[in-house]
C-alpha positions in Angstrom: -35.4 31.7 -29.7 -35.5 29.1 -27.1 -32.2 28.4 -25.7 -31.2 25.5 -23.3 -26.8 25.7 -22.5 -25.2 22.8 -20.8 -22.6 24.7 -19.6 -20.9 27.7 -18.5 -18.6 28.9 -15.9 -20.0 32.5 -14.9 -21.0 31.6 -11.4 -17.6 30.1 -10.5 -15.6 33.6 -12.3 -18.4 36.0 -11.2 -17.6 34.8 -7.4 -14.0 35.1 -7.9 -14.3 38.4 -9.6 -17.1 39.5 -6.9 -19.2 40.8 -9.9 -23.0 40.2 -10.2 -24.5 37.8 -12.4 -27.3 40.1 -13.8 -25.0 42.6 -14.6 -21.3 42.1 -15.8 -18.5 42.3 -18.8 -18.3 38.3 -19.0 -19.7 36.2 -21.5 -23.0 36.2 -19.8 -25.2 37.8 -18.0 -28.8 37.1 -16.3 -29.6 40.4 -18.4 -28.6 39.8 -21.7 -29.6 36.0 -21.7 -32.9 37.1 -20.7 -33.8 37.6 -24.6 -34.0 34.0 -24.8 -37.5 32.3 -23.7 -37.8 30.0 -22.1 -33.8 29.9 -21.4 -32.3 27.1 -19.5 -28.6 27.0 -18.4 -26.7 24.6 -16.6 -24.6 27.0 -13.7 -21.0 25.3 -12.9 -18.5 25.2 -10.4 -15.7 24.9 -10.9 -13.5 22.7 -8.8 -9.6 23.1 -9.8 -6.9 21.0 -10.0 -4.6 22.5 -7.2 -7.5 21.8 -4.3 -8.1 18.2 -3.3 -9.5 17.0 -0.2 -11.1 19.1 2.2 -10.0 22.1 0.8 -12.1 21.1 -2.4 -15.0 20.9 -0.5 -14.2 24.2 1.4 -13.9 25.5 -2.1 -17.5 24.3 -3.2 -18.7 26.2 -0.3 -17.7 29.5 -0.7 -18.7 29.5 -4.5 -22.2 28.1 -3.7 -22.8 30.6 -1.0 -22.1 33.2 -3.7 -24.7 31.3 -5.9 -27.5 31.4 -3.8 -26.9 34.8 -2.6 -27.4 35.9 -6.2 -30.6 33.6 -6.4 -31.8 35.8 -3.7 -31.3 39.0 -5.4 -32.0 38.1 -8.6 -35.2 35.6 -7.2 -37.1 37.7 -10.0 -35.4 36.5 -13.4 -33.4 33.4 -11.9 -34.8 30.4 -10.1 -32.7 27.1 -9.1 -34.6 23.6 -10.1 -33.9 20.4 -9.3 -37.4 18.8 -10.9 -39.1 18.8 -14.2 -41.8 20.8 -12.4 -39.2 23.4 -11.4 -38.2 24.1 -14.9 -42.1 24.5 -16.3 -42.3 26.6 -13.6 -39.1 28.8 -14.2 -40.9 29.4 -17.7 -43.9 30.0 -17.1 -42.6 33.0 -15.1 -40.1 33.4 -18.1 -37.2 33.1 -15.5 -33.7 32.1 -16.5 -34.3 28.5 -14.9 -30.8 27.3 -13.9 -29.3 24.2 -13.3 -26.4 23.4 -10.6 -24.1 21.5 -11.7 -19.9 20.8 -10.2 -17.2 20.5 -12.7 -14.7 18.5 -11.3 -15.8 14.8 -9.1 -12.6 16.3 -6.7 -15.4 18.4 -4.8 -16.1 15.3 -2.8 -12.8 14.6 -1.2 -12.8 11.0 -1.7 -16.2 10.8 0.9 -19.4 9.8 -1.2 -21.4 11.4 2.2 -20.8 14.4 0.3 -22.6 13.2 -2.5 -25.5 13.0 -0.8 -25.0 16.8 0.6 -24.4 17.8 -3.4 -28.4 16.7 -3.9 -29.6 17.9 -1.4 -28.2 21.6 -2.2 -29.8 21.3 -5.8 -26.5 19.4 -7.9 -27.9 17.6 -10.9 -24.8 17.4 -13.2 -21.6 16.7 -12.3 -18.4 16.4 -13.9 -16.3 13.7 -13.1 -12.7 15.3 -13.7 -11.2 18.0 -14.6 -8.1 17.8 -17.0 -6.0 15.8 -14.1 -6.3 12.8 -11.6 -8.7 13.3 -8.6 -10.1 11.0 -6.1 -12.4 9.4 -9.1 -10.2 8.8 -12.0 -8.1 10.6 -14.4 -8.9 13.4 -16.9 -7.7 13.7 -20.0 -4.8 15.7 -19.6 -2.0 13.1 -18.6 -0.7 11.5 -20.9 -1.3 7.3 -20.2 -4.0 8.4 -18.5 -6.3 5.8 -16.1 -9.6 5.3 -16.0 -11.9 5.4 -13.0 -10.8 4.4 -9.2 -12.9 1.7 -7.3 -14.1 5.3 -5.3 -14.9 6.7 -8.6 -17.1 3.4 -10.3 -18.8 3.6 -6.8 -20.0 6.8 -7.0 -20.9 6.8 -10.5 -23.2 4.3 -9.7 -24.6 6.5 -6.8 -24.9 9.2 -9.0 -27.0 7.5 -11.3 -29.8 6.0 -8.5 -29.9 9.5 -7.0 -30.4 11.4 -10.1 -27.4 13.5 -10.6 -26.3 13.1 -14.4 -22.6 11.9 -14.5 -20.9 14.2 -16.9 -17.8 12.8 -19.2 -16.5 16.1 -20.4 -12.5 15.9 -19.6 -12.5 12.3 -18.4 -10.0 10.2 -19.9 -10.7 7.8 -22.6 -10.5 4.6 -20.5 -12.5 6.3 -17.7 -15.4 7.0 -20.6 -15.2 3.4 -21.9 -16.0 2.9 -17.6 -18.4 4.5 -17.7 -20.1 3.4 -21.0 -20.4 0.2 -19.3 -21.2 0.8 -15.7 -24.1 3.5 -16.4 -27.7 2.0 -16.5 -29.1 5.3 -17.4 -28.3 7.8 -20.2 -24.8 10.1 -19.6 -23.7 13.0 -21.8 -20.5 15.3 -22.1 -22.0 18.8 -21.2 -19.2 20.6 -23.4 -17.3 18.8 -25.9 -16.4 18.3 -29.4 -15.6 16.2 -32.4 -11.7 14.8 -32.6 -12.4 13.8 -36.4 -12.5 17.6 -37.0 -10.2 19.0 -35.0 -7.7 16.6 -33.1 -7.8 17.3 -29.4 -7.6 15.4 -26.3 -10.5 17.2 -24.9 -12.7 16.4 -28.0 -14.6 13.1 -28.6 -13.9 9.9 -31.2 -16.8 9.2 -33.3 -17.1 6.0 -31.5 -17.1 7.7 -28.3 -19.4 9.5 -29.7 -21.7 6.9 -31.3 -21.5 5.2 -27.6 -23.1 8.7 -26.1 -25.7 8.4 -28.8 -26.9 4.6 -28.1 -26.8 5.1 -24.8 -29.7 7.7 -25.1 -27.3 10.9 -24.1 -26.7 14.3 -25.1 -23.3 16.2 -26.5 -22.8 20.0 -25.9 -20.9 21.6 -28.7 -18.0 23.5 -27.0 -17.4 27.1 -28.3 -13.7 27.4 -27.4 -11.4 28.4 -30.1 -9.1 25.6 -29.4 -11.3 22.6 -29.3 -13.2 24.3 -32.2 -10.4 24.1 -34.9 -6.6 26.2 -35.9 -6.0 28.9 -34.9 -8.0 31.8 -37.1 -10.6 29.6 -37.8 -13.0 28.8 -34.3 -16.0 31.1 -35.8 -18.9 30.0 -36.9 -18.0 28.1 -39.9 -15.4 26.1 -37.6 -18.4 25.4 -35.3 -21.1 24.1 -38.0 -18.6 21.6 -39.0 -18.7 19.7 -35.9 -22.5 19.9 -35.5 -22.3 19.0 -39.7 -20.0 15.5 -38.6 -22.6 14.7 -35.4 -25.4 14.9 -37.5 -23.4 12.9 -40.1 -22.7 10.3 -37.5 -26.9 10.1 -36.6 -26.4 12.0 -33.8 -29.7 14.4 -34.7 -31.1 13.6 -31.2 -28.2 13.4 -29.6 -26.4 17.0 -30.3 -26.9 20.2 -27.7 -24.9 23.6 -26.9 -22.1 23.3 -24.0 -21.2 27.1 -24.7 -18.1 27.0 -21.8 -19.0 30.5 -21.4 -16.6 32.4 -19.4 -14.4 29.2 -19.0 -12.7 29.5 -21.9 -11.4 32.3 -24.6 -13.5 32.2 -27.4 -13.4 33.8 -31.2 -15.1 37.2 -31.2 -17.9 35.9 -33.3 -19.1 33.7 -30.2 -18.3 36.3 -27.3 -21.1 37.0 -25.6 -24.3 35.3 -24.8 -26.3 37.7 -26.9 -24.4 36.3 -30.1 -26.2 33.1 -30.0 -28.8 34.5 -32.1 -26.4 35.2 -34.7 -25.0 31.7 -34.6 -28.6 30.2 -35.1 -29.4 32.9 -37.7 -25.9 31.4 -39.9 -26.7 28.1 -39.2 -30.1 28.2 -40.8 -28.3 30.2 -43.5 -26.5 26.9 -43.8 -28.9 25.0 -44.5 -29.5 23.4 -41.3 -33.5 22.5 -40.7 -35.6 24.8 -38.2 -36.4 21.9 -36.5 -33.0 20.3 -36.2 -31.6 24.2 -35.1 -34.3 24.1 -32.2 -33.1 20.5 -30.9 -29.9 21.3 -30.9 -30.1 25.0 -28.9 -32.9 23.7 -26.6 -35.2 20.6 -27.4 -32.6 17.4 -27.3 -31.4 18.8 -23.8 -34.9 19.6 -22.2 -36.2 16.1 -23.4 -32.6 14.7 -21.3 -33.4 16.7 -18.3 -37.1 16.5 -17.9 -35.9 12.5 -18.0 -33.4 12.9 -15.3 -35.2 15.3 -13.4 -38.4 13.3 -12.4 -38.8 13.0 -8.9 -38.4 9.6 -6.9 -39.3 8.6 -4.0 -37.1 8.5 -1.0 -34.2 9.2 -3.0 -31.7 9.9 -0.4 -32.0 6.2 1.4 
């Protein structure tokens, strides 16, 4: 099975738990997602909403240091890429091939220097909130929430001519409707759902997601029991409804895995990397084409980064 995750938070809790990423009791693990090849995943860090400022970007630091301190010891089934190259590469050595991203625009302290700095240390995804206000705009956990600051539409633009993907996963709706019409190039939301099957302010409108879609993006379908549905019901039946309602919306191309593992509390069924196979395995059961299961575990996203990932020329001038 090939596997490519937009998101999960292991680096961010192994760092904080000082635990090793090959080997550990969290959702993943370098050694149990190692059954997958090739397997891509999208490593975040997470930037919370009690640091702001400097101490955000102190923050970053610390959990990045971890990160490549683990890419040094575990050099022989993880490598870091930040091109299209990078990720052939990473499986033709059948190598978890990871890719950095921030969760949380509050990592640059309101200086867009720093954005610069986030490329440069391989950063090719980056969330633009969290659930409150920072520097960039609002999430979409206040209620009357605001859309983007004049900082925030500036560096959304900068993300997009460097080449790091902006992220709408916990932005606001007004900040999303920003960004919908300030991006040239495609956006996605690494890890969320559909609000016309489970109402949630962290889950997506059918016209939001319909925008995503048009604008040539991808949508990670979030395992977390609460975006997935009621309480008792976040397995995998709760799950193939929402991939059932994107593909209903012509969202074939569009739809991708956001796992959120080990940044969220998930149903048994989906509790553990590993269990993926499972998933795939019910949702085949389900009637869902082979072809359609394979773009929505691996192909839609590679075809999104291997677009974003091409190198340019004197990027950072």
């Amino acid at each position: 099975m090939r596997l490519f995750d937009l998101h999960c938070d292991t680096v961010s809790e192994c760092w904080k738990r000082q635990c090793d990423l090959f080997e550990n009791t969290l959702h993943l693990s370098l050694r149990r997602g190692s059954v997958y090849v090739p397997w891509r995943q999208v490593f975040a860090i997470f930037i919370p909403d009690t640091v702001r400022g400097d101490a955000a970007w102190e923050y970053f630091q610390r959990a990045y240091t971890y990160f490549i301190e683990q890419l040094a010891k575990h050099g022989d089934v993880l490598s870091l890429c930040r091109t299209g190259g990078e990720l052939d590469a990473a499986a033709a050595q059948e190598k978890c091939a990871a890719i950095l991203s921030v969760e949380g625009g509050a990592v640059l302290g309101g200086k867009l220097s720093r954005l610069y700095t986030l490329y440069e240390l391989g950063v090719r995804l980056m969330t633009l909130t969290w659930n409150g206000p920072n520097e960039l705009g609002c999430g979409c956990g206040r209620r009357f929430a605001g859309g983007l600051t004049p900082f925030g539409r500036e560096a959304v633009q900068e993300m997009e001519r460097l080449g790091i993907a902006v992220d709408v996963s916990h932005l606001s709706r007004r900040g999303f409707w920003e960004v919908a019409t300030l991006t040239q190039r495609s956006f996605l939301a690494s890890h969320s759902n559909c609000n016309a099957v489970h109402r949630h302010q962290r889950n997506l409108t059918d016209r939001q997601i319909r925008c995503i879609a048009l604008h040539g993006g991808i949508i990670g379908v979030n395992l977390y029991k609460a975006f997935l549905g009621k309480p008792g019901d976040a397995g995998f039946a709760a799950a193939w409804r929402h991939i059932r309602h994107l593909l209903e919306l012509g969202a074939a191309d569009t739809i991708a895995l956001g796992s959120d593992f080990d940044g969220c509390e998930m149903d048994p069924a989906f509790a553990g990397v590993e269990k993926l196979e499972a998933f795939q395995a019910y949702l085949l059961e389900q009637g869902l084409p082979r072809g359609q299961s394979d773009a929505l575990f691996y192909k839609n996203a590679e075809k999104f980064f291997q677009t974003l990932l091409q190198p340019e020329p004197d990027m950072l001038k």
